[in-house]
C-alpha positions, 0 to 999 in steps of 0.5 A: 483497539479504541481511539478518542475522537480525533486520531492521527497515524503516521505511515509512511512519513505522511501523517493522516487525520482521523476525526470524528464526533463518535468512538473511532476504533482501529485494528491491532495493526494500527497501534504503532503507527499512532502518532502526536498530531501536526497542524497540517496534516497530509490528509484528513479522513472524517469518520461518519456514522451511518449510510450515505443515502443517494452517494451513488445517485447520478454517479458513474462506476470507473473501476470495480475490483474482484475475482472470481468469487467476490468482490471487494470494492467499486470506484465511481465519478460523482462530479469532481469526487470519487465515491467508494463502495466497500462490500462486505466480505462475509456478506456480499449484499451489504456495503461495509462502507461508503466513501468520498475523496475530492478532488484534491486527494486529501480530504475523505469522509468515510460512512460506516455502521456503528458496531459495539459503539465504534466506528471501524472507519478503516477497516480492510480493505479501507485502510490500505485504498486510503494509502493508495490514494495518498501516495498518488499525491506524493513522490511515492506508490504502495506496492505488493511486495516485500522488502528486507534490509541487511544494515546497509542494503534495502532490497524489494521483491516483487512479482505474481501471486505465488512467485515467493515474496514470503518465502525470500523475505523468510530465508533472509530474516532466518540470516539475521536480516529484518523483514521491513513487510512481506506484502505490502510497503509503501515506496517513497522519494526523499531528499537523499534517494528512495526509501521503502516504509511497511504499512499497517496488516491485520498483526502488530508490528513497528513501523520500520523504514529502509533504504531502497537499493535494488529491486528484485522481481522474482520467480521460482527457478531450477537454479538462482540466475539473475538478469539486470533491466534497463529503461522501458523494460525495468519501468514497466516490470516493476510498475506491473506490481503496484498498485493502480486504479488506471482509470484516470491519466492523473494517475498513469501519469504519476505512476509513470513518472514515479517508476521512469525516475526510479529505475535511473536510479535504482537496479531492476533485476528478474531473479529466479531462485531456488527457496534456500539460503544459497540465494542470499549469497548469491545475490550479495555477490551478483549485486553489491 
């Protein structure tokens, strides 16, 4: 999907400007969160063309993020900027892009190789490490999880790999209820309380936006059982699935301030369940 030069997205309430003096281009997921622009923007991202030769020179790696078979990005300390470096996931010996933010967390510049005449200046994982990073300049965190809204009610599900964020999320669309994002969702403290937002995937979906009244972290569980968390316990059970980059205390100490409050004001919970639709009810029981 083209854009022009300059394009502004709005995720998550935060408006993010994109410019640049070459084609800018996004993915599908991107199309609904195109938006008119705003005098002053949350953050600017300026879109280079090329390879930023000697970013890295004299800088100090803080951060790299992999498993064990790739990995998919590094963080370093260049002064009072944080540089990026993004590999290429078909090809672990090409950096896909590098990547500068200051000080201030609002302004990037993002160098990448142009292809077919357009700079894919966000492309994964780029674009959601962008997010990342915006949130740690607000009331807000991104979070994996998923999150459904009834009409009424927000409720976010959280927990490890595997635990069944997709599996819950689809038992409650298959009850009528709407599915805000089953990976992926931004967090976000407003006048009127908490609210959850979804984030640009790899599909094309609406932006969506819902009430956060209760969170969940859940497992797999012979039987559905449900048990309320208080104080440090909640704090660090949710905060244990956002995202973080711990490697500077700005940032634990954003994360721990954000969650503390949080959780005074919204239920933290384990769930265990059972992957049936029992556990809708169960849950609108145990926790209204």
């Amino acid at each position: 999907m083209f854009g022009k030069h300059t394009v502004h997205l709005s995720v998550g309430g935060f408006i993010i400007r994109l410019f640049s003096n070459r084609n800018i281009s996004l993915d599908v997921g991107y199309s609904h969160f195109i938006c008119e622009g705003k005098k002053n923007p949350d953050i600017q991202i300026e879109c280079l063309e090329g390879v930023r030769d000697g970013i890295l020179t004299g800088a100090k790696q803080v951060f790299k993020a992999a498993n064990a078979e790739k990995t998919f990005y590094s963080i370093y300390r260049n002064g009072t900027n944080l540089v990026f470096a993004i590999y290429n996931q078909e090809n672990q010996d090409e950096i896909q892009q590098f990547a500068q933010l200051d000080e201030t967390l609002t302004h990037w510049k993002v160098w990448m190789k142009m292809s077919d005449n357009k700079l894919e200046s966000l492309k994964y994982p780029m674009g959601p490490i962008i997010l990342h990073y915006l949130t740690l300049h607000f009331e807000a965190v991104l979070m994996h999880a998923s999150c459904v809204f009834d009409g009424e009610k927000g409720r976010l599900f959280s927990g490890f790999s595997g635990a069944g964020k997709s599996t819950i999320s689809k038992l409650w669309a298959e009850a009528g209820n709407q599915i805000i994002n089953d990976d992926r969702v931004i967090i976000r403290r407003e006048e009127t309380g908490y609210f959850v937002y979804n984030t640009p995937m790899y599909y094309e979906d609406v932006s969506k936006k819902a009430t956060l009244n209760a969170v969940y972290l859940i497992s797999h569980s012979p039987v559905n059982q449900l048990k309320k968390r208080n104080g440090a316990s909640a704090v660090s059970g949710i905060m244990a699935f956002s995202i973080q980059h711990n490697f500077d205390s700005r940032f634990i100490s954003h994360h721990l301030d954000f969650f503390s409050r949080l959780c005074t004001e919204v239920p933290v919970y384990d769930l265990g369940f059972v992957p049936d639709d029992v556990v809708i009810d169960f849950i609108k029981e145990k926790t209204q």
